[in-house]
C-alpha positions as CSV (number, residue, x, y, z in Angstrom):
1,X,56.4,10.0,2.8
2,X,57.5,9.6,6.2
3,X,55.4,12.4,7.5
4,X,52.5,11.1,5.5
5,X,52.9,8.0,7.3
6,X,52.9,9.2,10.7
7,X,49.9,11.1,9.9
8,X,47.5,8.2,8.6
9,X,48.6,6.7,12.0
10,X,48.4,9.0,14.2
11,X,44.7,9.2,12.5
12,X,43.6,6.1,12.9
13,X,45.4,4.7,15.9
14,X,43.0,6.4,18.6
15,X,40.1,4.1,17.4
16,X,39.0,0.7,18.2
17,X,35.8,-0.7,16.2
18,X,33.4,-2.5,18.8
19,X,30.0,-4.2,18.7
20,X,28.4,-3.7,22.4
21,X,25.5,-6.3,23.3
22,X,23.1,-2.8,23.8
23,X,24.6,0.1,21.4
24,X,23.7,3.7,22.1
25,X,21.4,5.7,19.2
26,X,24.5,7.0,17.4
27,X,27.9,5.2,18.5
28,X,29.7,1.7,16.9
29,X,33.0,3.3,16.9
30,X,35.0,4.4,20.3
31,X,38.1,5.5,21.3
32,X,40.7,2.9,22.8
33,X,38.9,3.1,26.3
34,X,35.7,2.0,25.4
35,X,34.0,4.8,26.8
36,X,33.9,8.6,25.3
37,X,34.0,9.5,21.8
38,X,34.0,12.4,19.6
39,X,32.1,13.2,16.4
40,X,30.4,16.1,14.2
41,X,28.0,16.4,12.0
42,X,28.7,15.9,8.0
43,X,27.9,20.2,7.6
44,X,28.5,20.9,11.7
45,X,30.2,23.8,13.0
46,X,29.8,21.8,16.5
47,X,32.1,19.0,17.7
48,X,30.0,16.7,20.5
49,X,31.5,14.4,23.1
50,X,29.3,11.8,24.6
51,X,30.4,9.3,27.1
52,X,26.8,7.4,27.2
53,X,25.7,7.9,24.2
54,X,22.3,9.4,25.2
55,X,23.9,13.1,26.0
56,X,26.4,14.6,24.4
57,X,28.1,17.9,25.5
58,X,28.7,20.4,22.2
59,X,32.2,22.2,21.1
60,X,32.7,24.9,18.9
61,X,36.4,26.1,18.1
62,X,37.9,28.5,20.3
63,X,38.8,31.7,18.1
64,X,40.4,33.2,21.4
65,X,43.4,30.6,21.8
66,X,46.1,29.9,18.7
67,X,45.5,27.4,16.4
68,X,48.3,25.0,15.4
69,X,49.4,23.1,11.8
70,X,47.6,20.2,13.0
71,X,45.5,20.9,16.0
72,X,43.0,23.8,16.8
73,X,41.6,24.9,20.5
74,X,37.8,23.9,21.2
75,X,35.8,25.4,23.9
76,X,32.6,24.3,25.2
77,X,29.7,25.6,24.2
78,X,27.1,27.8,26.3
79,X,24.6,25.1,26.3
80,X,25.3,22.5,28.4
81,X,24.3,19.1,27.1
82,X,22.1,18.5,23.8
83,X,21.1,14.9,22.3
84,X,23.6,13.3,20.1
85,X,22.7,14.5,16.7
86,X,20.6,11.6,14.2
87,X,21.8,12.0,11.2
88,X,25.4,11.1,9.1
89,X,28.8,11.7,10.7
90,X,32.4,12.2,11.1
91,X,34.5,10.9,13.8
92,X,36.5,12.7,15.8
93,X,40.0,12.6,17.1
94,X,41.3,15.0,19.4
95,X,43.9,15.3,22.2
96,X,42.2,15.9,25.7
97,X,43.4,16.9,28.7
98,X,42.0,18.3,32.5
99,X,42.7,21.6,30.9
100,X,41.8,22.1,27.2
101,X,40.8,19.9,24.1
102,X,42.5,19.8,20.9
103,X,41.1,19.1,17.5
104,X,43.0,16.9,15.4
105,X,41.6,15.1,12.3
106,X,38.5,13.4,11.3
107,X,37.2,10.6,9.1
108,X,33.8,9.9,8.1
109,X,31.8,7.1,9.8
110,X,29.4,4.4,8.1
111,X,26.7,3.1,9.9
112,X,25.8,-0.9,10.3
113,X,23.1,-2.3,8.6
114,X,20.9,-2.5,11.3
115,X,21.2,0.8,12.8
116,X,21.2,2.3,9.8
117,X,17.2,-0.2,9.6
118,X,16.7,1.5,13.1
119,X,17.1,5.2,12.1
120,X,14.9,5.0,9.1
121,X,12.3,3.5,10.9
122,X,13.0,6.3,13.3
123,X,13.0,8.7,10.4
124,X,9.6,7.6,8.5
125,X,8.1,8.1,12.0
126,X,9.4,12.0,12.7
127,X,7.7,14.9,10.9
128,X,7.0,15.9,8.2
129,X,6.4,12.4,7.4
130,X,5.4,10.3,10.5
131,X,1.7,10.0,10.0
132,X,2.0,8.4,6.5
133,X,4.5,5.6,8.1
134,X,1.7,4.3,10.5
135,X,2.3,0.3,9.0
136,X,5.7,0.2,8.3
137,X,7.6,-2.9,7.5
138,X,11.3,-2.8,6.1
139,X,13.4,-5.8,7.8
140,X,16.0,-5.3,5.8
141,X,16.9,-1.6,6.6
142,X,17.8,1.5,4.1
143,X,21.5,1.0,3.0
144,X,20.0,-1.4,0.1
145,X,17.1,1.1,-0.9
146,X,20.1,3.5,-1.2
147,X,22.8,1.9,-3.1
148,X,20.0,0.4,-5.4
149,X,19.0,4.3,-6.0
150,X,22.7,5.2,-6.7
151,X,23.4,2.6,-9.1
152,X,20.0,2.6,-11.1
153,X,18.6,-0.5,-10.0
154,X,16.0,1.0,-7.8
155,X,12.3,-0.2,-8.9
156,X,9.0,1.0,-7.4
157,X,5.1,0.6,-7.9
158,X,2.1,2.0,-5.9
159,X,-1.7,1.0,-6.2
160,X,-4.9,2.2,-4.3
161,X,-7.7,0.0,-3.3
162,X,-11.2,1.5,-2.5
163,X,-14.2,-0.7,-1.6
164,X,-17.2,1.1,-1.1
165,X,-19.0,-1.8,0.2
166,X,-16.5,-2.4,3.1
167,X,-16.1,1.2,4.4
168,X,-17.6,4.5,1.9
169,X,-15.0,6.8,3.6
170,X,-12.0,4.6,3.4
171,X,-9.4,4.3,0.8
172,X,-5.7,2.5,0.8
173,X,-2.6,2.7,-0.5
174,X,0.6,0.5,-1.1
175,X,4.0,0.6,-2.4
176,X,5.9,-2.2,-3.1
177,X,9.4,-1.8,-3.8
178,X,12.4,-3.8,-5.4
179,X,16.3,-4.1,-6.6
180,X,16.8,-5.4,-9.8
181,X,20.4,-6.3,-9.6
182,X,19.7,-8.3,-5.7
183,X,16.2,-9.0,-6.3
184,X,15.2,-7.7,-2.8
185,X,11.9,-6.8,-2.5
186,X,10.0,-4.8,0.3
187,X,6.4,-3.1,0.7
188,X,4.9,-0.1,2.7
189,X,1.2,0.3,3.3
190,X,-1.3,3.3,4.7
191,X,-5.2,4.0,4.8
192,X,-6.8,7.3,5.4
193,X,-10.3,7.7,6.3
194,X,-12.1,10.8,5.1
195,X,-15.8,10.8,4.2
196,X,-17.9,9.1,1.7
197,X,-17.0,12.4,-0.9
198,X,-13.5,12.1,-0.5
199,X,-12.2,8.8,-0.1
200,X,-12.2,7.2,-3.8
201,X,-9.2,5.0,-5.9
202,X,-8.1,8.3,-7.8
203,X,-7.2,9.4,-4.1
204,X,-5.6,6.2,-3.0
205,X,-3.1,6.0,-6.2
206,X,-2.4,9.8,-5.3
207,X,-1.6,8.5,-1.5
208,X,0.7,5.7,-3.1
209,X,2.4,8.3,-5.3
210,X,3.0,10.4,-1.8
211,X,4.2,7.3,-0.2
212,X,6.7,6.2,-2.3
213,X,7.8,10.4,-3.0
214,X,8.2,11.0,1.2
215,X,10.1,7.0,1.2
216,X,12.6,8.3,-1.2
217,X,13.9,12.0,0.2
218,X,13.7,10.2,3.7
219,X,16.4,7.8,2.2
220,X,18.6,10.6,0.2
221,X,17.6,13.7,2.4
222,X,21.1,12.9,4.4
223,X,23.1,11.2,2.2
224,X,26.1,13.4,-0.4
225,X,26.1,10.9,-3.4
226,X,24.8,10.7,-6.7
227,X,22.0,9.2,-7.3
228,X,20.8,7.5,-10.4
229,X,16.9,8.0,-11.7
230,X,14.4,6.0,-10.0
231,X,12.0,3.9,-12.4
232,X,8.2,4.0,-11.1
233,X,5.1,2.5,-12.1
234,X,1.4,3.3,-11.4
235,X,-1.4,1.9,-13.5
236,X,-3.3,5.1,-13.5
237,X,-2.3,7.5,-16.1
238,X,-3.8,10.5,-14.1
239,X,-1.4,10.5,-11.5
240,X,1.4,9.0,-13.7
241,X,1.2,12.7,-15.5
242,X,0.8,15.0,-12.3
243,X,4.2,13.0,-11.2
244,X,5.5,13.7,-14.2
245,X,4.6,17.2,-14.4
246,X,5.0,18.4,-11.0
247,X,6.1,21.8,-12.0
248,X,2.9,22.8,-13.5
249,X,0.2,24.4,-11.9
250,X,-3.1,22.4,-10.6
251,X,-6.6,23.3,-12.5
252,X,-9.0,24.9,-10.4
253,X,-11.3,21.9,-10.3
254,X,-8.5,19.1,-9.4
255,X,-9.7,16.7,-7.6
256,X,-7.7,15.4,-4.5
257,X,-5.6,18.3,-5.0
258,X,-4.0,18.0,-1.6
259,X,-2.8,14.7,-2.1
260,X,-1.4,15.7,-5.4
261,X,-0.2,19.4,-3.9
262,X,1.8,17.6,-1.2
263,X,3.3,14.7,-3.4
264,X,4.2,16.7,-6.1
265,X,6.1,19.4,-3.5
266,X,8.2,16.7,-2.3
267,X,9.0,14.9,-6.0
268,X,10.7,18.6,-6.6
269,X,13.1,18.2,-3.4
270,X,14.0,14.9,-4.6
271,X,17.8,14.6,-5.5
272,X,17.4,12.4,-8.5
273,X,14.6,12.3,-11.2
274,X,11.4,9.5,-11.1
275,X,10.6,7.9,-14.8
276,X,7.6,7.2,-14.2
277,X,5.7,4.7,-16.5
278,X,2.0,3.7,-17.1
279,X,2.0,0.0,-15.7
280,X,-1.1,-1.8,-17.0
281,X,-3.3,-3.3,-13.8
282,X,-4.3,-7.3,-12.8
283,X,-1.9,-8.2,-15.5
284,X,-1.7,-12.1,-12.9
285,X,-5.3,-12.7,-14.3
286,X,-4.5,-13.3,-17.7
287,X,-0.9,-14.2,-17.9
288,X,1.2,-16.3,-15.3
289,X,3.6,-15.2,-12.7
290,X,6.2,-16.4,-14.7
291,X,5.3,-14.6,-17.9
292,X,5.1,-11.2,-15.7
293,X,8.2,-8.6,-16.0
294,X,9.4,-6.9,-13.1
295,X,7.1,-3.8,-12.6
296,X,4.3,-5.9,-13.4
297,X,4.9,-8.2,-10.5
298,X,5.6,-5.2,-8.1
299,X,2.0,-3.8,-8.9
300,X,0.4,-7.2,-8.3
301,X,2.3,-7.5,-4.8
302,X,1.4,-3.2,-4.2
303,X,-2.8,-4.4,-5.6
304,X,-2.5,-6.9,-3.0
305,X,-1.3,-5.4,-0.2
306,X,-3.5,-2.5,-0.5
307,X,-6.6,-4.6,-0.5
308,X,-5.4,-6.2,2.3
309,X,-4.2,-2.7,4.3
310,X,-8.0,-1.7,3.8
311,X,-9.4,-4.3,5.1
312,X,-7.2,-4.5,8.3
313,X,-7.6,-0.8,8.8
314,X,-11.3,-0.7,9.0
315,X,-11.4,-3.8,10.9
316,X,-9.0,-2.2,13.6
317,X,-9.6,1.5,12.9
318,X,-6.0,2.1,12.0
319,X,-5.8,5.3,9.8
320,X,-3.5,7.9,8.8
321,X,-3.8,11.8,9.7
322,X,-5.0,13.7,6.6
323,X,-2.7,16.5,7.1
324,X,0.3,16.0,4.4
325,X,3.5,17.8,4.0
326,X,4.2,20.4,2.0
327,X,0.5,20.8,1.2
328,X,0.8,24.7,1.0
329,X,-2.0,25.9,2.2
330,X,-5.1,23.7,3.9
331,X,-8.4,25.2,3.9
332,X,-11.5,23.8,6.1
333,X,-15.4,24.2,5.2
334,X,-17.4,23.3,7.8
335,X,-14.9,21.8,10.0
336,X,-14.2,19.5,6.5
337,X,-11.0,19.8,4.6
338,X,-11.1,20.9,1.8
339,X,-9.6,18.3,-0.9
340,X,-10.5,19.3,-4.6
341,X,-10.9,23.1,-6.2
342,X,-11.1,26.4,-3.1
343,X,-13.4,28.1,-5.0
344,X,-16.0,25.9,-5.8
345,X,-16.1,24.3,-2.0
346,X,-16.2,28.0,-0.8
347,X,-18.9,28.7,-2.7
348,X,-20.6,25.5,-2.2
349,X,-20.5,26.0,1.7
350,X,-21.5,29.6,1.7
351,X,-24.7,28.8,-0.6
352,X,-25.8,25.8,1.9
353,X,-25.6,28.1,4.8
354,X,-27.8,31.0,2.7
355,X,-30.4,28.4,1.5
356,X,-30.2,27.1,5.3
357,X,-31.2,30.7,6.8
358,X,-33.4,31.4,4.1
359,X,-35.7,28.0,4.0
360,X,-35.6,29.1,8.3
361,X,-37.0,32.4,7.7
362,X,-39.6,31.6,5.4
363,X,-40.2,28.1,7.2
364,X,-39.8,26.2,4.7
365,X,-37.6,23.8,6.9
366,X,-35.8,24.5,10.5
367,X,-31.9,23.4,10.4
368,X,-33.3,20.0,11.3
369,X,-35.1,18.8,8.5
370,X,-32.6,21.2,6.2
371,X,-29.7,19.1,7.1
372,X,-32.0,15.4,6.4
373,X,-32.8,16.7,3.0
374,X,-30.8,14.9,0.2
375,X,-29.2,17.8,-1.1
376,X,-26.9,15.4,-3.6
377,X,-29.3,14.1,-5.2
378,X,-30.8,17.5,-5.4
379,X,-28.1,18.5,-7.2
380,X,-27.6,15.5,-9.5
381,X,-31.3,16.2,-10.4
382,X,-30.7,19.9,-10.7
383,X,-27.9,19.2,-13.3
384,X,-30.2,17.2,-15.5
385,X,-32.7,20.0,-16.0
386,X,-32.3,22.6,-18.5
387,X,-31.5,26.3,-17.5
388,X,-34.5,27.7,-17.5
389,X,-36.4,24.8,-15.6
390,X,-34.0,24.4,-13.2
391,X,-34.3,28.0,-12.4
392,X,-37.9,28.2,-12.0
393,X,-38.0,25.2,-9.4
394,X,-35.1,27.4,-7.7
395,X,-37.5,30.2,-7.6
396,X,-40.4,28.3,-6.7
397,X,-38.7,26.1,-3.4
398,X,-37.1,29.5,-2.3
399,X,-40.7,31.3,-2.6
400,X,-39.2,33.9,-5.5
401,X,-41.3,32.9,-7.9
402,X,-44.2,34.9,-10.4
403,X,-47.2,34.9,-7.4
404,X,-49.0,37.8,-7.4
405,X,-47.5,38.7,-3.7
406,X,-44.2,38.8,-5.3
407,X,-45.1,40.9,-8.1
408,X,-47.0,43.4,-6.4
409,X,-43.4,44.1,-4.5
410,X,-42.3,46.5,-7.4
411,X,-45.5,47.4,-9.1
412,X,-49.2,48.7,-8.5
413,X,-51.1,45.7,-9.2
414,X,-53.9,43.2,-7.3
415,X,-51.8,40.4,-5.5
416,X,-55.2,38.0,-4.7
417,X,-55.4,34.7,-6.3
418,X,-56.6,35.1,-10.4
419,X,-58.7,31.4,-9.4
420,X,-59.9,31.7,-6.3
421,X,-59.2,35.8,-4.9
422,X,-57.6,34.6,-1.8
423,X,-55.6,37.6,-0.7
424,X,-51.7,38.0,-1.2
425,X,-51.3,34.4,-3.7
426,X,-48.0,33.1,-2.7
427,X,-45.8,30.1,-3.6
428,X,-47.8,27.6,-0.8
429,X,-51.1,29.1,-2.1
430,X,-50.1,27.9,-5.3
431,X,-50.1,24.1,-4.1
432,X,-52.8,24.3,-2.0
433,X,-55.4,26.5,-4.3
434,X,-59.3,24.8,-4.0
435,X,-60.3,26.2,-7.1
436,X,-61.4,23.3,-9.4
437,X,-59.1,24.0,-12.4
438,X,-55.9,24.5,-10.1
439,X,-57.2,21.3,-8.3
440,X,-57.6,19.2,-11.4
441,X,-54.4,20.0,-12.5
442,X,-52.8,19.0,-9.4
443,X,-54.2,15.4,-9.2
444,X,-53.4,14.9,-12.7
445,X,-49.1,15.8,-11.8
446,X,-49.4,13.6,-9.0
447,X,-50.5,10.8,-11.1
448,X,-47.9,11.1,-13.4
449,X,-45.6,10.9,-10.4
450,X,-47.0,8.5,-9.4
451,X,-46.6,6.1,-12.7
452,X,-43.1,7.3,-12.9
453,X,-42.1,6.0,-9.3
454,X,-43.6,2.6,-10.2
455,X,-41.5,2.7,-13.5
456,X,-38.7,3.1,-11.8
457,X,-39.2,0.3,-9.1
458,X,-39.8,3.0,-6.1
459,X,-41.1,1.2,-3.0
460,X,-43.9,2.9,-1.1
């Protein structure tokens, strides 16, 4: 008992806990003198020794001197000085002289509350994460985000927000997060701007999912407890599944796949599970605040605040970058990333630049008036035909249709005009033919064309 004793105070005697006015990154806690002080890392090999707080010189254990019972030899490493390290640590005692350093014990060191606030900020805005953290606000630091995760009271909802009429390319998301034992309450926000194809609320609820996914392992990625599961809300079932089923495989054909790549890569390095739950949306415009449960209030807050991140993003052009973690792989089609199904964009952009050189050689249209041309609603139009329609006006804009110029390239035949016998009849001959049947025929299509575009309320 006695030996115990002198042990525990032999431990703790070196140490003197002080506030100072302006503390250094990683120090609270200093020996006796008020100057240098010792620590390592929770898994560290390396002992450091700072006397500022800004440098810190780095140890290792000297395996060329004899160890004691309760001290072991430390040498200084190679390296000379190297920044204090920012995560977790241990304190350090040893016994110092102008000739040698001993190790003696250690204990572990907890941070205050608002330097533990500091180095989350700190943390959210370091890779892989920093670009999502761009409006950060979290006054009341991480220690209650934690201990609410490791005793189940943890509660979190996300919402996107995409208004079409403010900004076509820009979409927002928000997550609003609370304790249900303390009742504190706290809310992140981020917009991305993409282009009028990408940016859409499916993509903003997959950006809150992301949020709240990278929020969590920045909270947990240094800490040893256990943590209790996480309950999440998000009132679109969609992305409610693809959290819930991260392990699976995407479809081909998902859309906003690198959003959902990236969030679900980080759900799987998450120490604790997410429950996520369907959370019905706008529930405040029926029922009263006070009628509202817990996650229903959260997604009201998280609706709100991403209405109102959109708006101040495009007003002050304040966007995320669209390059996630963890995405895998990111693949770029005409200097555009590519966000849904590889194969289909791939193919998409290779067949524009095809029909691009083609419609140039057979001027049809220079890259100019090619890139003016609607090709969308093209394609919406396209999709409406049937097959066999929709491959005859293929054949007839690329010139490949059944002229006689194009049949007399594989067999023996006449390849004038059947109307008029204007040599080699091709596709423009077709439109343009004088003869009065072919003529006729034309004023009558453009009539109906005509009635259909005042039908439809087409301006001249």
């Amino acid at each position: 008992m006695v030996l115990l004793l002198d042990w525990f105070c032999r431990r703790v005697s070196s140490y003197a806990t002080v506030r100072p006015a302006s503390p250094p990154p990683m120090i609270r806690m200093v020996r006796g003198d008020g100057k240098v002080v010792w620590w390592k890392g929770l898994s560290s090999e390396y002992v450091y020794r700072s006397e500022d707080g800004l440098r810190a010189k780095k140890y290792r254990v000297d395996n060329n001197r004899r160890s004691t019972r309760s001290t072991t030899a430390l040498v200084a490493d190679s390296s000379s000085t190297c920044d204090p390290p920012r995560t977790k640590y241990k304190l350090v005692s040893v016994h110092e002289t102008s000739t040698s350093v001993q190790y003696h014990s250690e204990c572990l060191y907890k941070q205050f509350p608002e330097e533990a606030s500091r180095l989350l900020v700190d943390k959210m805005q370091e890779p892989p994460y920093g670009s999502l953290f761009q409006s950060i606000h979290i006054p009341q630091g991480r220690d209650w985000i934690v201990e609410a995760i490791q005793h189940g009271t943890l509660m979190a909802v996300h919402d996107g927000s995409y208004q079409p009429d403010l900004d076509p390319a820009v979409c927002s998301a928000a997550l609003a997060i609370g304790c249900s034992a303390t009742g504190r309450r706290d809310v992140i926000s981020m917009a991305e701007k993409t282009d009028e194809h990408t940016a859409s609320n499916y993509r903003g609820e997959a950006l809150g999912a992301l949020l709240h996914a990278a929020l969590m392992h920045v909270c947990t990625q240094d800490e040893t407890s256990t943590f209790q599961p996480v309950r999440v809300g998000c009132d679109n079932m969609g992305i409610v599944k693809h959290a819930r089923d991260y392990k699976l495989a995407l479809p081909d054909k998902q859309k906003q796949a690198d959003v959902i790549r990236s969030m679900r890569a980080v759900i799987a390095r998450l120490p604790m599970a997410l429950n996520y739950e369907h959370v019905y949306a706008h529930q405040d415009e029926s029922r009263g605040a006070e009628d509202l449960d817990d996650m229903e209030q959260l997604n009201v807050i998280a609706d709100r605040i991403a209405d109102n991140q959109l708006m101040h993003s495009v007003a002050h052009g304040e966007f995320v970058a669209s390059s996630f973690p963890d995405e895998g792989v990111r693949i770029f089609c005409n200097c555009k990333k590519v966000t849904a199904g590889a194969k289909r964009s791939i193919y998409k952009e290779w067949g524009r630049r095809i029909s691009q050189e083609l419609m140039k050689e057979r001027g049809i249209a220079d890259a100019h008036i090619f890139n003016l041309i609607a090709w969308d609603a093209v394609e919406d139009a396209m999709a409406s035909f049937s097959t066999s329609f929709s491959t005859f006006v293929t054949k007839f804009v690329s010139h490949f249709g059944g002229t006689k110029k194009m049949l007399g390239n594989w067999q023996d035949t006449n390849k004038s005009c059947p109307s008029c016998g204007q040599p080699n009849e091709d596709m423009s001959h077709i439109t343009q033919c004088q003869e009065e049947g072919r003529a006729q025929m034309r004023t009558e299509s453009a009539h109906v064309v005509a009635q259909w575009l005042i039908r439809t309320w087409t301006k001249n």
